[in-house]
N, C-alpha and C positions, 0 to 999 in steps of 0.2 A: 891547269886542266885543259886538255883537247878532246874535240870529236871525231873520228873517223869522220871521213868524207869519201862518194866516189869520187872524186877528184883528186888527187895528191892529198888527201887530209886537209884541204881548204878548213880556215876558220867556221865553227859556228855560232852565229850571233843570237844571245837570245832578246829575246824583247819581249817585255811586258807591258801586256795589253795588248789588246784582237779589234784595233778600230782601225779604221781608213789608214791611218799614218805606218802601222804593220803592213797592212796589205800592201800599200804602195812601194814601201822599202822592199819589199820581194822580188819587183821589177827589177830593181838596181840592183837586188841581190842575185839575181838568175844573172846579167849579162856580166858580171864582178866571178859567178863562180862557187861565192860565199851561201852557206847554209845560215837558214833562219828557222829557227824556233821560235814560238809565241806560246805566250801564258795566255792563253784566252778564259774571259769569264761562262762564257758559254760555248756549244758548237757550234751555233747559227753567227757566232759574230764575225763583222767585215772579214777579218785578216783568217779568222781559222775556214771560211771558204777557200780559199787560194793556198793557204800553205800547208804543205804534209805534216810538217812535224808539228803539230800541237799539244799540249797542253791542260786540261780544262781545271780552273781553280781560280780563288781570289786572291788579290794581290796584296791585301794583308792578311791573309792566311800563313806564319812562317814556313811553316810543313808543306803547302805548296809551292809554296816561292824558292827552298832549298830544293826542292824534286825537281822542281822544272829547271836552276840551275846545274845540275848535276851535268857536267859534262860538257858546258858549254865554254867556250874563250873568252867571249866577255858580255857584260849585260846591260842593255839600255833597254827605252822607256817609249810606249806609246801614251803615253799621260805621267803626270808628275806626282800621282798621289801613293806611290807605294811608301810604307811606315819608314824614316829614316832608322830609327831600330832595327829594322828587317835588312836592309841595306851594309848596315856598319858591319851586321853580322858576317853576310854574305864577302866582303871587302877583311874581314878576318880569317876568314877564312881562303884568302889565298884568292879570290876571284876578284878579274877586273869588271868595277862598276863605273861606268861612263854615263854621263855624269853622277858624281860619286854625292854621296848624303851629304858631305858639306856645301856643297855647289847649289844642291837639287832646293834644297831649304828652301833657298830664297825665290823659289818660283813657286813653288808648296804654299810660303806663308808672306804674305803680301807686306806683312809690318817688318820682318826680317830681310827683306827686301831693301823695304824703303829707307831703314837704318841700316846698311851696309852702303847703299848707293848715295845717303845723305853723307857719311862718315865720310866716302872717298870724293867729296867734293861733285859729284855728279848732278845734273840737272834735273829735279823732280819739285811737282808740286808741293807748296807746303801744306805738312801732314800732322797727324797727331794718335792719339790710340787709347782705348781704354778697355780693361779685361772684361773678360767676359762674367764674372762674379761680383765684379763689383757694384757696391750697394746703389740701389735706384736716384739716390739724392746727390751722390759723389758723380753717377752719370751723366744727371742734369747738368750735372755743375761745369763739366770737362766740355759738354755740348754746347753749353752757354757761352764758355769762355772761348771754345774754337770757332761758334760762329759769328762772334764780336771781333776776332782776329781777323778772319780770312772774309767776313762779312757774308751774311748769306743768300744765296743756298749754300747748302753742302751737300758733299757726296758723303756718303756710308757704306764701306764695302766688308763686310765679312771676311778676314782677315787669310782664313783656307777654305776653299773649297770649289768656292764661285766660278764661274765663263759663261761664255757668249751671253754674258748679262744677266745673267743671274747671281744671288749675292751683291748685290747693287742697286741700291737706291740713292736718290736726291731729294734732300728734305729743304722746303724751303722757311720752316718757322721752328724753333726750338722747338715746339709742343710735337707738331710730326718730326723731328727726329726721335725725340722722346718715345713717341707712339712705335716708331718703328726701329727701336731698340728692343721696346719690353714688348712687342709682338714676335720677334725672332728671336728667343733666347739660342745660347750658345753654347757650344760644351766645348770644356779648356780641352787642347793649349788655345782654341780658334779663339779670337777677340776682334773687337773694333778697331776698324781705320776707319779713321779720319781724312777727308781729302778738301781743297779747295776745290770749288767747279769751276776749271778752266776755261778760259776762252779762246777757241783755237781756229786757226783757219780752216783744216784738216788733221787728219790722223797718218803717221806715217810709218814704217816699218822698216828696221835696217837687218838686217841677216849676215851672221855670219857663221864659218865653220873655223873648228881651233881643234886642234893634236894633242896628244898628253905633251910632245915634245915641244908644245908651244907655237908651229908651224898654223896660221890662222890667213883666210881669206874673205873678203867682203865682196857680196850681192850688192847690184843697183836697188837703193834708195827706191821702194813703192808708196804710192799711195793705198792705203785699203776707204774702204766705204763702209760704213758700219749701217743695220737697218734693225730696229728693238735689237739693239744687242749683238747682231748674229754680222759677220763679215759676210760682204754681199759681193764686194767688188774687188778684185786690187787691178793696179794699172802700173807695169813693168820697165819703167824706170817712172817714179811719179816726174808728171808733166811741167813743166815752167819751172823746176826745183833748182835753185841758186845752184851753181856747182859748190860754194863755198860750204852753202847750209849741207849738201849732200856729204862730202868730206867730212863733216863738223860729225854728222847722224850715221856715218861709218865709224870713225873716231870715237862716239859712243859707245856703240855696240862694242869694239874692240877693248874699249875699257871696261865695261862691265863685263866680259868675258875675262880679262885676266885678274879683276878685284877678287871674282866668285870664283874662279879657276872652273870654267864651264871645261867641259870635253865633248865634242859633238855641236852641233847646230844650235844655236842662238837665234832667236828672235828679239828684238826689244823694238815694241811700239811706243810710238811717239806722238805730242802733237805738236804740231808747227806752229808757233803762236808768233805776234805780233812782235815777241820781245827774244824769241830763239825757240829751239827744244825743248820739251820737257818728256822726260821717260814715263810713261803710264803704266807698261805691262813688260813682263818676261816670261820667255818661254824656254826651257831647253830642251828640244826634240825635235823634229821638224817639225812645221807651220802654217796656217792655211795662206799666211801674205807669202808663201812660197811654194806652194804650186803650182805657179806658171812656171818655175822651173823647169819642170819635167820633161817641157816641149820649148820652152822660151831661151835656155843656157845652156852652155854648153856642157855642164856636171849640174845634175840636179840635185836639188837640196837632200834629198834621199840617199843617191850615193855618195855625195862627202860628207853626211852624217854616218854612214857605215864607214867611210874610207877615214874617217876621226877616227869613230872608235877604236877602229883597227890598227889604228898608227899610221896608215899608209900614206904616203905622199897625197894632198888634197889636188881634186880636182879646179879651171878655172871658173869662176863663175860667171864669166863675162855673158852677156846676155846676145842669142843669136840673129833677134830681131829688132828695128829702132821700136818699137811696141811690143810687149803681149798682155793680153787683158786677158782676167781669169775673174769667172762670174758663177760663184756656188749656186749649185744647183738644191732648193729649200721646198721640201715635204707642202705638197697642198693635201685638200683631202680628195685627190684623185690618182691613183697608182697605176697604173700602166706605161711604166715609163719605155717598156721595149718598140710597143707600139709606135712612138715618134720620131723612133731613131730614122725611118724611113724621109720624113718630111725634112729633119733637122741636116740628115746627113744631103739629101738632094739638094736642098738650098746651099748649102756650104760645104764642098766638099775639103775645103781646108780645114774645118772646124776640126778641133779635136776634142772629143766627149771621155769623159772619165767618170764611171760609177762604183759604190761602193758594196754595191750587196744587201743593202739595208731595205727594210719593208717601207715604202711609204708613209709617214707620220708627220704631220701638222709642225711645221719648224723644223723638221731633219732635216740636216744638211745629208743629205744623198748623193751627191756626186758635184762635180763643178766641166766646165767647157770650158777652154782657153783657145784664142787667135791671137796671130803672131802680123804684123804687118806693119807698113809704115803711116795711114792715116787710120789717126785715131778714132775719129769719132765715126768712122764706120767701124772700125774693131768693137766700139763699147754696143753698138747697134746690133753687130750678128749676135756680140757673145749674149747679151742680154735677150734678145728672139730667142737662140736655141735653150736659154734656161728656162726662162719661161714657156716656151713649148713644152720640153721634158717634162716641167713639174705641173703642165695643163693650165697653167696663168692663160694662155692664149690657145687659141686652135686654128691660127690660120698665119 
């Protein structure tokens, strides 16, 4: 299938879903050439501000999801939760799907996951899992026995659907696991994981991009900073990082990108523990630990996620500065974000701010600021001033 293009019939990419991570790919897509579509769930959302060709429907809606690819070259994802049924369809039908429903699963469903990356020897915490029907007393029982294992606390994660901390509790007594099983019921296929609660120095993030042809590159090893949940901080290349542990936490990345057969950008978060690695999370889209990209490398994670899907020769992702720190920008209950750009941009005329479009709300992540330089802990100082200015945490 192709789109007409003003351009020589340039590729159109569609993508589903209308949040920040569409919007931004537009950027990459305007100076690339390439056309973007979005399936937006609404018109107000992020990405269907910025891009002409929109969409409006849900993303397990089939009848939308066929309409909106009708025409397009191939289809990727602003979020990981469209129906792999809707997908397989869509990939039968003659259209390229990047990342495709075998791949996408395992970031969709956390225990599918975790047994695909336990099977190929990969480094994760030890885990376990129980359905979501099963009877109250068999539940106990799996609780009991996992947390005499791993000793507790334990973590509890809602096996689909969870982020930025949600879906995620720590129970530290059988009985409050208990309690907060049979408080969240479940509806199949979603079930219980089980995790150890790890002890880690920090949280770490390796990124990479891969081709259908297999042709795959690695991002500097960040650190992110997590706050209730939400990525607050990353820091581009993370700081004092062994180079050995760095290589080890590319190395991963690139193995669980060809286990899964990702296509397009990879994330896998990590934490850095006393004893090595361990892989916590996956993502296949682009990702909040790679939005210093934008301004920080030389190819940002946006256009080598388009230039995957496309097949095209990837960009490098060598990083342009010995620093860039990137400091999400999180919803207070005061909105006038335009207002500060005055203040924020006069103190730092390096600063670069990047907003999403979104109405001010209590925990939205609304935009993020990155600075590029070589001392850090003035970098962590601006970016963090002009977030906090933006979202009114400070006035002065």
């Amino acid at each position: 299938m192709s789109s007409a293009s003003s351009v020589d019939d340039f590729p159109t990419v569609g993508i589903i879903g209308g949040g920040q991570l569409a919007r931004m790919a537009q950027q990459a897509a305007i100076a690339l050439g390439i056309n973007i579509r979005v399936l937006a769930a609404a018109e107000g959302d992020s990405a269907a501000l910025v891009i002409n060709d929109v969409r409006v429907g849900n993303h397990d809606d089939p009848q939308a999801v066929f309409e909106f690819a009708e025409g397009v070259d191939v289809v990727t994802f602003d979020h990981e939760h469209v129906p792999p049924s809707i997908l397989r369809e869509l990939q039968a039908s003659g259209l390229s799907v990047r990342p495709g429903p075998d791949a996408l699963i395992h970031a969709q469903d956390k225990i599918a996951m975790r047994r695909a990356l336990t099977d190929a020897g990969l480094p994760c915490p030890s885990w376990g899992s129980i359905a979501a029907d099963a009877p109250v007393e068999q539940m106990r029982e799996a609780l009991a026995a996992f947390g005499e294992k791993v000793q507790w606390p334990i973590v509890l994660k809602t096996s689909r659907g969870g982020y930025d901390g949600r879906g995620v509790w720590l129970a530290d007594t059988l009985e409050e696991a208990v309690s907060i099983v049979e408080g969240n019921p479940l509806e199949s296929p979603a079930a219980w994981l089980l995790e150890e609660r790890v002890t880690f120095r920090r949280e770490l993030a390796a990124q990479i991009a891969r081709s259908p042809h297999g042709q795959a590159v690695a991002y500097p090893v960040v650190e992110t900073v997590q706050t209730e949940g939400i990525c607050r901080e990353v820091i581009a290349p993370a700081p004092d990082l062994d180079a050995d542990l760095a290589i080890a936490a590319q190395s991963i990345a690139l193995r669980v990108a060809d286990v899964v057969g990702v296509t397009g950008m990879l994330a896998v978060e990590m934490f850095e523990t006393a004893d090595g690695l361990l892989i916590n999370e996956l993502a296949m889209r682009p990702h909040n630990s790679g939005h210093w990209s934008i301004d920080g490398a030389v190819t940002s994670q946006f256009e080598n996620h388009l230039r995957a899907v496309l097949d095209l020769p990837l960009g490098s992702p060598a990083a342009r500065a010995p620093y860039s720190v990137m400091v999400n920008v999180i919803g207070t209950d005061k909105g006038d974000l335009y207002s500060a750009y005055r203040h924020v941009m006069a103190r730092d005329p390096h600063l670069k701010v990047h907003l999403y479009g979104k109405t001010p709300r209590r925990g939205r992540k609304l935009g993020h600021v990155t600075v590029t330089g070589e001392d850090l802990e003035s970098l962590r100082e601006r970016a963090h001033h002009a977030a906090d200015y933006l979202a009114g945490v400070i006035d002065e």
